[in-house]
N, C-alpha and C positions, 0 to 999 in steps of 0.2 A: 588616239591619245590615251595615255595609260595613268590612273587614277593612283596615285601614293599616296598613303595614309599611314604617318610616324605617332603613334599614342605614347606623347611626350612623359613622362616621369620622372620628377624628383627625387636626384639620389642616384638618374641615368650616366653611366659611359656615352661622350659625347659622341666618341669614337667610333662604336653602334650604329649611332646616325647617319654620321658625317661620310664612312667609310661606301654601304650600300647605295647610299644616294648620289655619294659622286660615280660610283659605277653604274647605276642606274641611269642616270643621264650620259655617261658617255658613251653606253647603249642606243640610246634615244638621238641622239646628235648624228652618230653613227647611220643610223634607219634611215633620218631626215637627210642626211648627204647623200641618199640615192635614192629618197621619194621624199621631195620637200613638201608634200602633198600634209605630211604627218605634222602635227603640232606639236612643242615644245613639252615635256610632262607635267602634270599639276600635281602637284605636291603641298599635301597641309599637315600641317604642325599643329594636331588638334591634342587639346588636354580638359579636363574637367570645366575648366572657366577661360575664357579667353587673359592673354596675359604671359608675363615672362615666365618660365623652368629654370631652377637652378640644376646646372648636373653636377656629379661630383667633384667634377675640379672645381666648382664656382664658374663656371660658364652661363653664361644667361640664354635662352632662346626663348622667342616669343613666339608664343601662341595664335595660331591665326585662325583659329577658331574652336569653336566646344565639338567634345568628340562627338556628342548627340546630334550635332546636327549632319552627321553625315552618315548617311542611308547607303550609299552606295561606291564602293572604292574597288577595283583590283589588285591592292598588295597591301595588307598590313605588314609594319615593321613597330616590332614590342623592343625596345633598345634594351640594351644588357643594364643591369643594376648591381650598384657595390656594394661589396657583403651583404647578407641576409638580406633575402626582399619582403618576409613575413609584412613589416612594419610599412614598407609602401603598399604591398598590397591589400592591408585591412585600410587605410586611409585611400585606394583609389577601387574600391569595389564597383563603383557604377560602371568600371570598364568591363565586368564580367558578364551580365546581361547584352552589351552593346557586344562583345566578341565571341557569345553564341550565334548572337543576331548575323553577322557576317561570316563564320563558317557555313550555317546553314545556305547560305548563298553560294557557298563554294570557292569566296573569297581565299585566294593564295594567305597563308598568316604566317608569319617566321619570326618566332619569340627566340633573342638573343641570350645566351650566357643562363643566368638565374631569374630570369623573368618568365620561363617556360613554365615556373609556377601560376601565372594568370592562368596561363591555358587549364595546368589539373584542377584549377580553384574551378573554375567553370565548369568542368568537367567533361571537356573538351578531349582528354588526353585515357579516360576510363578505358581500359583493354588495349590500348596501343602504344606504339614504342614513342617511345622521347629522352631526351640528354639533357645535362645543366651542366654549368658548371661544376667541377671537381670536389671545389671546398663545399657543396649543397646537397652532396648527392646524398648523402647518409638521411640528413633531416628530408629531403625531399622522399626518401623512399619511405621514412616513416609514415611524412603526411599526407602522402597521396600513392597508399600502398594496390590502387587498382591500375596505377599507371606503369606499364614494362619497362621500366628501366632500362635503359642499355648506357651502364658505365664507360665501357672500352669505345664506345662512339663518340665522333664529337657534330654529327651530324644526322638529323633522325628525319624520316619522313613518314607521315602517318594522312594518305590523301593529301589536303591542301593544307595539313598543318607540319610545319619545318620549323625542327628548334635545333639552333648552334648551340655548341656549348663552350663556345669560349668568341670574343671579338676576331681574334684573326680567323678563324674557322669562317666566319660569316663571310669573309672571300668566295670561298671556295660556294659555298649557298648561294653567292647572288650570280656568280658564272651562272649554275645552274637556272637561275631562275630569268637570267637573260636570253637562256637558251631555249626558254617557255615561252618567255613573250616576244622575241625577236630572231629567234631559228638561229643557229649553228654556227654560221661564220660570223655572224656578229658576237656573239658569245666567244669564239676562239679569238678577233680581234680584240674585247676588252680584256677579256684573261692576258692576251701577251704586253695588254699595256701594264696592268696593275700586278706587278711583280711574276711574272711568270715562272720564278725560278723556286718557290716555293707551292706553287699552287698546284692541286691533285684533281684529277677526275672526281665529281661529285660523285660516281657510284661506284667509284673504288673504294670509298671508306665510310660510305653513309648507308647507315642501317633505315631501312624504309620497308616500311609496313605490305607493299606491293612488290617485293625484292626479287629480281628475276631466279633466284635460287629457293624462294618462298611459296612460290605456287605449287599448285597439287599435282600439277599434268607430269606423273613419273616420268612418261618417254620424252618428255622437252628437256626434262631434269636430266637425263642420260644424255639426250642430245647438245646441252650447255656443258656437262663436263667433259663430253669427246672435244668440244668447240678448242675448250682452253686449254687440254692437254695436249691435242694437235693442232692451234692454231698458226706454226709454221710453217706445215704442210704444206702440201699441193691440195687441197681440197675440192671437191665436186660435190655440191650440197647435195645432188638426185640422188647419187649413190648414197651419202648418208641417210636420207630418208626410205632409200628400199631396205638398208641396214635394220632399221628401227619397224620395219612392215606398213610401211605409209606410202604413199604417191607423195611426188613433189607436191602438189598445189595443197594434200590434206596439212602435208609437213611445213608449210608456209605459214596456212591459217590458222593451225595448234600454237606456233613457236608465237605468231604475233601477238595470237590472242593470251597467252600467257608471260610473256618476257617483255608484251609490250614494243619489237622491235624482232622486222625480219629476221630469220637469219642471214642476210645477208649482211643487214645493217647492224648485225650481231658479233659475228664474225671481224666486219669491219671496223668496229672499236675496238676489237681486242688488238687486232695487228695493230691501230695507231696509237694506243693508250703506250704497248710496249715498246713500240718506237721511239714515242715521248723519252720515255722515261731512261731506254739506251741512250738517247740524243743530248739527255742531262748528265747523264753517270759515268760513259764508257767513252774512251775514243777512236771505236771504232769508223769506219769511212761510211757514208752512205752509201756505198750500194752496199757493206756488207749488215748494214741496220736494214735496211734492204730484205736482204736475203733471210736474216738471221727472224722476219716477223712475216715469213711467209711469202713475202712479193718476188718473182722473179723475174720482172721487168724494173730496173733501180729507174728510168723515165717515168715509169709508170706511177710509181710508190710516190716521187718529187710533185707528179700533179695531182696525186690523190691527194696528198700532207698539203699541199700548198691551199689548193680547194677546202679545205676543211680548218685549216691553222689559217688561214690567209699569209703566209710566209712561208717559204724554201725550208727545207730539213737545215741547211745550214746556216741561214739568218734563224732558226727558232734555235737552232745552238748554241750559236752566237751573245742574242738574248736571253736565254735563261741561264749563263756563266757569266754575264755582266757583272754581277757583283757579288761569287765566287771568289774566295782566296786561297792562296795554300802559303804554309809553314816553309822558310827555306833554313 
């Protein structure tokens, strides 16, 4: 059973909330329909004093407990705030002490929209990358000029801290982070429920502090830009690793230890990311999405995509053009 922890705020987007946590549970539902062994999530609604939150529409939620009294959670969610958060966050300072307290733990944290300022108030965010919202970014780089900006992102990862910068981006983060606590196909089953038609690979557009293009190891760095410029190909990883003057097994444990993921299981995102994204865009046939992302077995490609998406190339096409229009 996995511990959610929402540090309610006054002045919060409900949407913040309400959004991650219904995907978070149908995560969790999901797990329990194939090991009921698993309990239900617990989830609190903790804020300064026990008691109802107004969020910005006028919404009320109640408190079901003070955020001090909780020592120990796996996922904080800091909910997005409307305009300037300066003023909520001088009046809820005791959450800064309490959200060193739980990074050092290693607690997963994902500060939404302009509440990413808690984090640099903390100083949480000192030498590493993070986003806000758009309309903040100017005043945030003023007041917290040790923290790397990254403007053009709207998803940032620095370790176990994840700041969106905007609510619907925070989709595309809690894929991710279902994909952390529940592996792979449960994560591809939620993403195709909760709109799949706009949704993107988290590490196609999320700048992260650990970025497999970030690390130092040059000959992995060489060996990832051959990856994606011939990921079409017909490729034979041994031969790419005598290329670079390595043994297969040295060229395994270099790539893993640095990208984080075999090359094979490297390789293998890139051909199904751009399948995806054929599968939305183009109308070409599956076996020529198929061919055109490196597979040339089109049976093959249908049970690799089915295993990983949990649905056929052409029910995930099907789905993500659902509610697609065109101009007649």
């Amino acid at each position: 059973m996995y511990h959610i922890t929402v540090a309610l705020l006054a002045q919060s987007l409900g949407s913040s909330i309400s959004l991650p946590l219904e995907m978070l549970n149908a995560a969790n539902e999901l797990a329990r329909s194939k090991n009921r062994k698993l309990r239900p999530l617990h989830i609190e609604m903790a804020a300064a004093e026990a008691g109802p939150v107004t969020t910005a529409a006028g919404l009320s939620i109640n408190s079901t407990t003070r955020l001090q009294a909780i020592e120990h959670t796996d996922l904080v969610i800091i909910p997005a705030l409307w305009r300037n958060p300066v003023r909520v966050l001088q009046s809820n300072r005791e959450l800064l002490p309490w959200l060193k307290a739980r990074a050092a733990q290693s607690t997963l944290i994902c500060a939404v929209g302009t509440s990413s300022a808690f984090l640099a108030e903390a100083g949480l965010l000192d030498d590493k990358p993070a986003t806000t919202h758009w309309h903040f970014c100017d005043n945030f780089a003023r007041r917290y000029p040790k923290v790397k900006l990254k403007r053009d992102y709207l998803l940032t990862q620095a370790d176990n801290l994840y700041c969106a910068g905007s609510v619907n981006s925070v989709a595309d983060l809690t894929v991710h982070l279902v994909e952390k606590l529940y592996g792979q196909s449960i994560a591809r089953a939620v993403e195709g429920q909760f709109s799949p038609e706009i949704r993107r690979p988290f590490e196609s557009h999320a700048y992260t502090q650990h970025d497999s293009t970030l690390h130092r190891d040059e000959t992995i760095i060489d060996a990832q830009e051959w990856l994606r410029a011939h990921f079409a190909e017909t490729i034979v990883l041994s031969q790419l690793a005598t290329t670079l003057g390595l043994s297969e097994r040295t060229f395994s444990r270099r790539f893993k230890h640095a990208a984080g993921l075999s090359p094979t299981a490297y390789l293998q995102n890139l051909r199904l990311n751009t399948a995806k994204e054929l599968l939305r865009t183009s109308n070409l046939s599956v076996a020529d999405v198929a061919a055109s992302c490196g597979y040339q077995d089109n049976s093959y490609f249908c049970l690799r995509f089915k295993q990983i998406m949990g649905q056929t190339p052409l029910a995930y096409r099907k789905s993500v053009r659902g509610k697609l229009f065109k101009l007649l």
